[in-house]
C-alpha positions in Angstrom: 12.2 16.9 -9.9 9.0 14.6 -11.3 7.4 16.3 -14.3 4.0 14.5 -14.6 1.9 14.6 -17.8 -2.4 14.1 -18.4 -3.0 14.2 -21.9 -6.4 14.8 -22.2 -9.4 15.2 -24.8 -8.9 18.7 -24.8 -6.0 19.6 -22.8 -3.0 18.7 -21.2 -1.9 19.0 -18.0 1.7 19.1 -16.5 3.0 19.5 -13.2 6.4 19.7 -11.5 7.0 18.4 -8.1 9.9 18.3 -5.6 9.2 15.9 -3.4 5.6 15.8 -2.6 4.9 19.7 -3.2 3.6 20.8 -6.4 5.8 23.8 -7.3 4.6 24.8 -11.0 1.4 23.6 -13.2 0.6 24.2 -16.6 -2.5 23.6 -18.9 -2.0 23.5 -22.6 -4.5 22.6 -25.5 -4.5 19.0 -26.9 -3.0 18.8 -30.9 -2.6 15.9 -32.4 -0.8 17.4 -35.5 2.3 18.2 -32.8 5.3 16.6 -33.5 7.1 15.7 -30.0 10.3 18.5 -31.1 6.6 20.5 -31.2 6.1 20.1 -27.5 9.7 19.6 -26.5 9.7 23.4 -27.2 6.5 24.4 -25.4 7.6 22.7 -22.5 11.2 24.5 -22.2 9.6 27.5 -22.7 7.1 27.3 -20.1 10.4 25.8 -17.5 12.2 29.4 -19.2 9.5 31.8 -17.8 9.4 30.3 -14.7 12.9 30.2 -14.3 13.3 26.6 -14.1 15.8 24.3 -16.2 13.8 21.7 -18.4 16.8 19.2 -17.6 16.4 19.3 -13.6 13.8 16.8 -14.2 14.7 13.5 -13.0 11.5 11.2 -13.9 8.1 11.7 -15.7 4.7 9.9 -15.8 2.4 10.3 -18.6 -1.2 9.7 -18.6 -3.5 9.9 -21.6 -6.6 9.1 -23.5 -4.9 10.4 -26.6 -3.5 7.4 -27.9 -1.7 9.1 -31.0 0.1 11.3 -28.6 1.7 9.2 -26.5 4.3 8.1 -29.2 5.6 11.9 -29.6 5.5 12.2 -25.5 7.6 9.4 -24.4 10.4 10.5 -27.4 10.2 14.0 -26.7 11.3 13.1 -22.7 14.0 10.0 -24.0 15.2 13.0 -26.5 15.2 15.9 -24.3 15.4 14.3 -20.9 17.4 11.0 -21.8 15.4 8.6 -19.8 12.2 6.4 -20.4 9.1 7.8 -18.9 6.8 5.9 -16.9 3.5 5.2 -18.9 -0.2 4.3 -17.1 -1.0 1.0 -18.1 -2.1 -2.3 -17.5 0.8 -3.3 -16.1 1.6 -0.6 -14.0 1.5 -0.3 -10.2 -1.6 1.6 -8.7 -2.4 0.6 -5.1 -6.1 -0.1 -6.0 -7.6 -3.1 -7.0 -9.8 -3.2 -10.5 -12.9 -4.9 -10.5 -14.6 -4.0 -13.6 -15.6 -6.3 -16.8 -12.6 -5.0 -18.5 -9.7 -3.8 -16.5 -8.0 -2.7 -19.9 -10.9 -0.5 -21.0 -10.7 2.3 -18.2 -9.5 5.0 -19.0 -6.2 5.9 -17.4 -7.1 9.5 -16.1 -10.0 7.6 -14.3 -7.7 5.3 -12.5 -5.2 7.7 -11.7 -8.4 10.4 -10.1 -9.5 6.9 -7.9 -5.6 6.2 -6.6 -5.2 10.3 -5.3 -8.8 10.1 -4.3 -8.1 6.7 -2.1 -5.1 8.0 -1.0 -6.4 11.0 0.7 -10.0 9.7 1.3 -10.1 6.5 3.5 -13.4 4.6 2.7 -15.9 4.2 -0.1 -16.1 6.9 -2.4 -17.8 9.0 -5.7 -15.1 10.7 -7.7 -16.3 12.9 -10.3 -14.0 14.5 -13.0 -15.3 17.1 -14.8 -13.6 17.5 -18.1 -14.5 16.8 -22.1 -16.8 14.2 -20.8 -17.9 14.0 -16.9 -16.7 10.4 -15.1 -18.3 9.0 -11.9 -16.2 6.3 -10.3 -17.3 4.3 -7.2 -15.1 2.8 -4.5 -15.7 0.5 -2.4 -14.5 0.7 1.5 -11.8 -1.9 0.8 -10.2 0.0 -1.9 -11.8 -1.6 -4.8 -12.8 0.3 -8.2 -15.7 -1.6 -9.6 -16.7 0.8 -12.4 -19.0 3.9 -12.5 -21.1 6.2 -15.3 -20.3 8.3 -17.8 -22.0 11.4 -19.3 -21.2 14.1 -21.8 -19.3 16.8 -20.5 -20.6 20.8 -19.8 -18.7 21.6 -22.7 -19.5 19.2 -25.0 -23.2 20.2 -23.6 -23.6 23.6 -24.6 -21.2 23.2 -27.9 -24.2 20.8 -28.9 -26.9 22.9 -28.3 -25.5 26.1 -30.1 -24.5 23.7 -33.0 -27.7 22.0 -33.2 -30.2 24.9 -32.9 -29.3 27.7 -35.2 -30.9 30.8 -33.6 -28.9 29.7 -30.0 -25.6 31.0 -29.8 -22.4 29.8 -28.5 -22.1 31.4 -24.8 -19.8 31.5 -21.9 -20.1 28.7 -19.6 -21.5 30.8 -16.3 -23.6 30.5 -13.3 -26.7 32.8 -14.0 -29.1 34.3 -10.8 -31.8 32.9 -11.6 -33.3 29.9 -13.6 -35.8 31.8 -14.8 -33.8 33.5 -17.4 -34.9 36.5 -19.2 -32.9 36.2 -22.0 -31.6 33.7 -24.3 -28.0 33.5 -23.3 -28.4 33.3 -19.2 -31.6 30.9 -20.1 -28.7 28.3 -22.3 -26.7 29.4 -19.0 -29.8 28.4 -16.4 -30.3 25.2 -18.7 -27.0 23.9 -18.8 -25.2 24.7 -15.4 -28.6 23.7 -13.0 -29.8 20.6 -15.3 -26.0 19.2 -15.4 -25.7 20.1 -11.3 -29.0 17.7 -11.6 -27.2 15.1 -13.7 -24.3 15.0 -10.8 -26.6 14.7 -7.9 -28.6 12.1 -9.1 -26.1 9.6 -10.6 -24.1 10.1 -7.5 -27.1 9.7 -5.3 -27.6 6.5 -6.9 -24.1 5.3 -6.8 -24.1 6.3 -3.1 -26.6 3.6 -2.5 -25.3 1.1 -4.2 -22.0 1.5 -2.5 -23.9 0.8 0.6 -25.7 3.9 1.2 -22.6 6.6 2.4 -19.3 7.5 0.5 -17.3 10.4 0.0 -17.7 12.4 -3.0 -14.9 13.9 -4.6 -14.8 16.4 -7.5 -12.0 17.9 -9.9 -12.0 19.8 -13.4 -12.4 23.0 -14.5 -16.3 23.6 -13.5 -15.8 21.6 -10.3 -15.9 24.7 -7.7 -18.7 26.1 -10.1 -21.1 22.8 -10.1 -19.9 22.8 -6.2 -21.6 25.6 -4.9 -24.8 24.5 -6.0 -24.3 20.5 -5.6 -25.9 18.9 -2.7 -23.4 15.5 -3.1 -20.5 17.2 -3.8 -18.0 18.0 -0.3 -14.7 18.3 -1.5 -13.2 19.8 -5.1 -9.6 18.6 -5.6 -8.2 20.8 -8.7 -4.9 18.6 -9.0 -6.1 15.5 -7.7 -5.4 13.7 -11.5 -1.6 15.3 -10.8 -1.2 14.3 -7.9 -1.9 10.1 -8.5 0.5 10.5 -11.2 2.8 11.1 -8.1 1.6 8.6 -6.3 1.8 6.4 -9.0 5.1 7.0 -9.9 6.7 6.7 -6.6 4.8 3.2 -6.5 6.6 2.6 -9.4 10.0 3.8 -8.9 12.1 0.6 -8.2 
């Protein structure tokens, strides 16, 4: 079995495949103050409850924008695992060609969303990820990755606001009827969820047309089905799509 790892901002992501199938997935918060014996545990535990034996993995993958945690990571799976896990880097195998300024400075959950996004979607493409901040990333037909935007994400939104402006409070992140609120909560609700579907549409209207005027736009995160319902450029939400190019990856990779 493959246990592949996204370290993100906020949270991480695991999944366990067999094969190609995708047969458990778990979402943890991000701590830097975990040692890797910290998450060593976590992770046997959550193999436990679903009956699964932590030592049936056969290869890992880690991706992360969390520098300080890939150390305890990669010795947690050599400790518990006894084999080196394969990390995203520059050196690493993708399938895609990187044509920004600075290769080195993307992010490696944004490269791994464009190689499961490229793999699934011929052509050029948008591929939004909607996590701590919210990533646009343009494709060309060929296959090429030459860079996109970045905005602040929905969370980090509405954290802001509440912080900022003492008589707002901190809400629930939720689609409201109406956006002419009648109250103060579904108005910081009406504010946040139809200006950010705003944001999306227009910087992927604009990236559309710079990619030549079509291209498929892709979508994954938490709020990805929310912002979906009301986005006119979004057509398809892919919930595992960051777990699923760590497979890819990692089978590009093997040898």
């Amino acid at each position: 079995m493959l246990l592949v790892v996204d370290i993100g901002n906020s949270n991480i992501v695991l999944g366990l495949y067999a094969g190609s199938d995708l047969i458990h997935h778990w979402r943890i918060a991000t701590d830097r103050q975990k040692t890797g014996d910290d998450y060593g545990m976590l992770i046997h535990n959550l193999f436990h409850y679903h009956g699964k034996n932590f030592t049936e993995v056969t290869g890992a993958i880690i991706s992360t924008v969390v520098p300080p945690l890939t150390v305890p990571f990669a010795k947690m799976i050599r400790r518990y695992l006894g084999f080196e896990p394969l990390l995203v880097g520059p050196k690493i195998k993708t399938g895609i060609n990187i044509r920004t300024e600075n290769p080195q400075q993307v992010g490696a959950d944004r490269i791994v969303n464009v190689v499961a996004a490229h793999a699934k979607y011929p052509g050029a493409l948008v591929v939004i990820d909607l996590g701590t901040a919210t990533t646009f990333d343009a494709v060309t037909a060929e296959g090429d990755f030459i860079g996109g935007a970045i905005s602040p994400g929905v969370g980090i939104s509405i954290e802001a606001l509440s912080q900022k402006a003492s008589q707002l409070p901190r809400i629930e992140l939720a689609k409201p009827s109406k956006v002419i609120a009648r109250n103060v909560i579904a108005s910081m609700q009406a504010g946040t969820i139809f200006g950010y579907i705003g944001i999306v549409d227009e910087i992927t209207g604009r990236m559309k047309k710079e990619l030549g005027g079509t291209a498929t736009v892709v979508a994954t995160g938490g709020l990805a089905n929310l912002l979906a319902e009301e986005s006119k450029q979004i057509e398809f939400v892919e919930p595992f799509l960051t777990l699923e190019g760590l497979r890819i990856i990692y089978n590009r990779n093997r040898s």
